[in-house]
BATORMAR-877940 format. One record per residue: x, y, z of N, C-alpha, C, O in turn. Coordinates in Angstrom, 1 decimal, m for minus. Example, Ala and Ser with C-alpha at 12.3 -4.5 7.8 and 13.67 -1.06 7.14 Angstrom:
<nodes>
NODE     n.x     n.y     n.z    ca.x    ca.y    ca.z     c.x     c.y     c.z     o.x     o.y     o.z
NODE    13.2    m5.7     7.8    12.3    m4.5     7.8    13.2    m3.3     7.8    14.2    m3.3     8.5
NODE    12.8    m2.2     7.1    13.7    m1.1     7.1    12.9     0.0     7.9    13.4     1.1     8.0
</nodes>
This chain:
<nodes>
NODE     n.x     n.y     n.z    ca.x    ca.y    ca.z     c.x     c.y     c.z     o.x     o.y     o.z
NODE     0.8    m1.2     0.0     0.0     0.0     0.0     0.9     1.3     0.0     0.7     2.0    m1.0
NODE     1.6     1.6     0.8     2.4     2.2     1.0     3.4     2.4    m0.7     3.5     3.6    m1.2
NODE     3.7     1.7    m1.1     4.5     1.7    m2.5     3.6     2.2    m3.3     4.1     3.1    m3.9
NODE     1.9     2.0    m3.5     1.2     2.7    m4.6     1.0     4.1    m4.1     0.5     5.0    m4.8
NODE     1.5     4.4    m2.7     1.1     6.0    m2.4     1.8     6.5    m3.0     1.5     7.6    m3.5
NODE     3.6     5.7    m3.3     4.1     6.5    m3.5     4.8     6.8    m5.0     5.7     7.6    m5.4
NODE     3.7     5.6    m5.8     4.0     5.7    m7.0     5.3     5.0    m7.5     6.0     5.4    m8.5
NODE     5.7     3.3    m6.2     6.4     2.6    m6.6     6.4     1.4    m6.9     5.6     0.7    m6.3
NODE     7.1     0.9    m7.6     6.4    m0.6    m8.5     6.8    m1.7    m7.2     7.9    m1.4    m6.8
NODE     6.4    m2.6    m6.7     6.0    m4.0    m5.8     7.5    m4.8    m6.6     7.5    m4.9    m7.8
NODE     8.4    m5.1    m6.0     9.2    m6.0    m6.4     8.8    m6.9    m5.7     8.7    m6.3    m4.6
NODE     8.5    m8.5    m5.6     8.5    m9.2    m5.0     9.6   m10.5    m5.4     9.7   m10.9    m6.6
NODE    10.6   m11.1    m4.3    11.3   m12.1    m4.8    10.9   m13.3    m4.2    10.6   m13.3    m3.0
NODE    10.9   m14.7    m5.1    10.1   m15.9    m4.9    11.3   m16.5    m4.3    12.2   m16.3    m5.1
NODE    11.6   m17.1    m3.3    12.6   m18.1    m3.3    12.0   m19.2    m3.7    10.9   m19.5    m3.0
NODE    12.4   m20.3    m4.8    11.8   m21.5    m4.7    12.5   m22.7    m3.8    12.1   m23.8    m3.5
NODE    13.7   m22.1    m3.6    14.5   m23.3    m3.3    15.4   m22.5    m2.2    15.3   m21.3    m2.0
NODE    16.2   m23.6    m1.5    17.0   m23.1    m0.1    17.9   m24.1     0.0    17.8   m25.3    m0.2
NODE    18.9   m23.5     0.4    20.1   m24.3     1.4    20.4   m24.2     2.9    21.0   m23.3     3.5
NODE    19.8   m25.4     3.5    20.1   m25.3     4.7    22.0   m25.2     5.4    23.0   m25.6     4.8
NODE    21.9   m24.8     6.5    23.8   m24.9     6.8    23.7   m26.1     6.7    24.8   m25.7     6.2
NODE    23.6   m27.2     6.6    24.0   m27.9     6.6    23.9   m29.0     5.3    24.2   m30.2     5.3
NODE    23.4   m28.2     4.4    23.5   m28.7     3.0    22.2   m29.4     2.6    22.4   m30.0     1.5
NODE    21.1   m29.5     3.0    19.9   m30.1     2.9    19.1   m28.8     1.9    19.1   m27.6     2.3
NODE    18.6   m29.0     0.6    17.8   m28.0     0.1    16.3   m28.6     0.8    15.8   m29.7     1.2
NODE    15.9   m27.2     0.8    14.5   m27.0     1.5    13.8   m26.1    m0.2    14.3   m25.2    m0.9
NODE    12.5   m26.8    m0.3    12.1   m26.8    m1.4    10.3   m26.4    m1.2     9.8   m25.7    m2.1
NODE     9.5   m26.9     0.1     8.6   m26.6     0.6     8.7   m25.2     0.6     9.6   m24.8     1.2
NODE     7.6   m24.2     0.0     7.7   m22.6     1.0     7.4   m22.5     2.0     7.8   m21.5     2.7
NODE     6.4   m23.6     2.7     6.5   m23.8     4.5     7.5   m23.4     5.3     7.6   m22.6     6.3
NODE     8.5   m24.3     4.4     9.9   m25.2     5.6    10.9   m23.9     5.1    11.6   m23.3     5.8
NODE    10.6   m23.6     3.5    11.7   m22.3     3.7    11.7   m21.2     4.7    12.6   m20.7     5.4
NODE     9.9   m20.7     4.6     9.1   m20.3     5.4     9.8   m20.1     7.6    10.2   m19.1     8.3
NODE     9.7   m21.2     7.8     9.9   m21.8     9.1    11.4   m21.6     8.9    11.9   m20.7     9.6
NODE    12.3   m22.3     8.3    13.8   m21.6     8.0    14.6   m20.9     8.5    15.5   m20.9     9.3
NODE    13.9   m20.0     7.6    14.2   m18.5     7.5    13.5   m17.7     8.6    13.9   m16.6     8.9
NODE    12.8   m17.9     9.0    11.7   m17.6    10.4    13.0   m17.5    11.6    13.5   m16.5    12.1
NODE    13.4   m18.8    11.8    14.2   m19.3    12.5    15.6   m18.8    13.0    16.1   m18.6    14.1
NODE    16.4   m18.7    11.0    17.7   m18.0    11.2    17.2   m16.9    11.7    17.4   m16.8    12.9
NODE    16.6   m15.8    11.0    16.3   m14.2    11.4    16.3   m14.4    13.0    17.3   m14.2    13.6
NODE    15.3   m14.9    13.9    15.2   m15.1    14.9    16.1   m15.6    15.8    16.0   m15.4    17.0
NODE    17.1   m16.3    15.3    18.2   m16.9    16.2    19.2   m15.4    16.3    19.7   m15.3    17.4
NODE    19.4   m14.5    15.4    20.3   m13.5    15.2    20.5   m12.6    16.9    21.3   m13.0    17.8
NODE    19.9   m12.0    17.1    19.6   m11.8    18.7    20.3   m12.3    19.7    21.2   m11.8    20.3
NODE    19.8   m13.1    19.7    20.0   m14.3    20.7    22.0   m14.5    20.5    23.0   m14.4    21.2
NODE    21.6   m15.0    19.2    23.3   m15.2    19.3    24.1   m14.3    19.5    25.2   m14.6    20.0
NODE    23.8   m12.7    19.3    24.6   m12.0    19.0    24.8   m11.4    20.5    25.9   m11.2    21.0
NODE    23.8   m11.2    21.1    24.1   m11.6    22.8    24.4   m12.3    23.5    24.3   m12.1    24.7
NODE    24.9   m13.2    23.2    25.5   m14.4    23.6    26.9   m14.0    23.7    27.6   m14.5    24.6
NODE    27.3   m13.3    22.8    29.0   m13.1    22.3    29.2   m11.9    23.4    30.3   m11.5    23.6
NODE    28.0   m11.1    24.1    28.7   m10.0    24.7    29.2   m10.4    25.9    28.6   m11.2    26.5
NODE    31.0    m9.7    26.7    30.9   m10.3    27.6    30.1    m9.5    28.7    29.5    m8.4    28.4
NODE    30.0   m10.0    29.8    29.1    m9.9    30.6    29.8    m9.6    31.8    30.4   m10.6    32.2
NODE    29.9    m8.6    32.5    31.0    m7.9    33.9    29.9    m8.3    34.8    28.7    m8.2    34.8
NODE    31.0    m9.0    36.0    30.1    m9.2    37.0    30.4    m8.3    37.9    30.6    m8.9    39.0
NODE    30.6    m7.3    38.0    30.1    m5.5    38.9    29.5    m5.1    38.8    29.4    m4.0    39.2
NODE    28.3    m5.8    38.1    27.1    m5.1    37.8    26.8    m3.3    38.1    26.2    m2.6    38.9
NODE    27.5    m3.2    36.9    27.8    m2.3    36.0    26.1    m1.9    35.5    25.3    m2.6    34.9
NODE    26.1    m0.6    35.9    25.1    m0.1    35.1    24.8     0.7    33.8    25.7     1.5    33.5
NODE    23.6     0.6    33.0    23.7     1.2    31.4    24.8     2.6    31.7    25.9     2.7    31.3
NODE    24.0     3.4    32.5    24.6     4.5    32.9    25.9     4.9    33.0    26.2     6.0    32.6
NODE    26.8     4.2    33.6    28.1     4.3    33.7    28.6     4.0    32.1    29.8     4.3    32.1
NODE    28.2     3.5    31.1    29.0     3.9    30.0    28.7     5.2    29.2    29.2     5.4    28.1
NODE    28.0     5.9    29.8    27.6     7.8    29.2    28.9     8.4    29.6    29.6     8.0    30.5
NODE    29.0     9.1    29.0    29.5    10.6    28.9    29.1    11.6    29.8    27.9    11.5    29.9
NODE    29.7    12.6    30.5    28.8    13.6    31.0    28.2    14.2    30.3    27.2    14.6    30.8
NODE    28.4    14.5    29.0    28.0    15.2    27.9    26.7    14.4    27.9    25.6    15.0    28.2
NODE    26.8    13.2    27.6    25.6    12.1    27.3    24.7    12.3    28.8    23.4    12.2    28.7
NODE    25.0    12.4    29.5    24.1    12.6    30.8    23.6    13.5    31.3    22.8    13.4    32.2
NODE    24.2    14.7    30.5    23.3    16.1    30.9    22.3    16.1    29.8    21.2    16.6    30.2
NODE    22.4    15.6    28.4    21.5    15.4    27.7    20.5    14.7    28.3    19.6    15.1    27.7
NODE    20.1    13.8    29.3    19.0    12.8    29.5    18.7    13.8    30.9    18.3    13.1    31.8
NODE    18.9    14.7    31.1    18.4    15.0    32.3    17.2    15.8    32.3    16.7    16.2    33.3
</nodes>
C-alpha cells in the first residue's frame, strides 16, 4: 500500500529453493518459510551471547559521557 502512495512498482522475490547450513535443500515454502523464520530469529540471541558480561554489575549509565548525561536530564 504504502509503494502505490508513492507511486512505486512492488518488487517481489520468490525463493523457490533453499540451502540449509548444513546442506539439505528446502524446497517446501512452508519449511523455507519456518527456516528463514528461525535463522532471522536466532540472530539476537546469538549475538548476545557473544557480549561479555561484567560481574560489577555495571550499570547502562556508567558507560555515558557527562555530555551524554546532561542530555538525558
Amino acid at each position: 500500500m504504502l509503494n502505490d502512495l508513492l507511486g512505486k512498482k512492488s518488487c517481489a522475490t520468490k525463493i523457490n529453493e533453499l540451502k540449509s547450513d548444513c546442506g539439505v535443500t528446502i524446497t517446501n515454502p512452508e519449511d523455507i518459510a519456518d527456516y528463514m523464520n528461525k535463522h532471522f530469529a536466532a540472530i539476537g540471541p546469538n549475538l548476545a551471547s557473544k557480549i561479555q558480561v561484567n560481574e560489577d554489575n555495571i550499570t547502562p549509565t556508567e558507560f555515558l559521557t557527562k555530555k551524554d548525561s546532561i542530555a538525558l536530564i
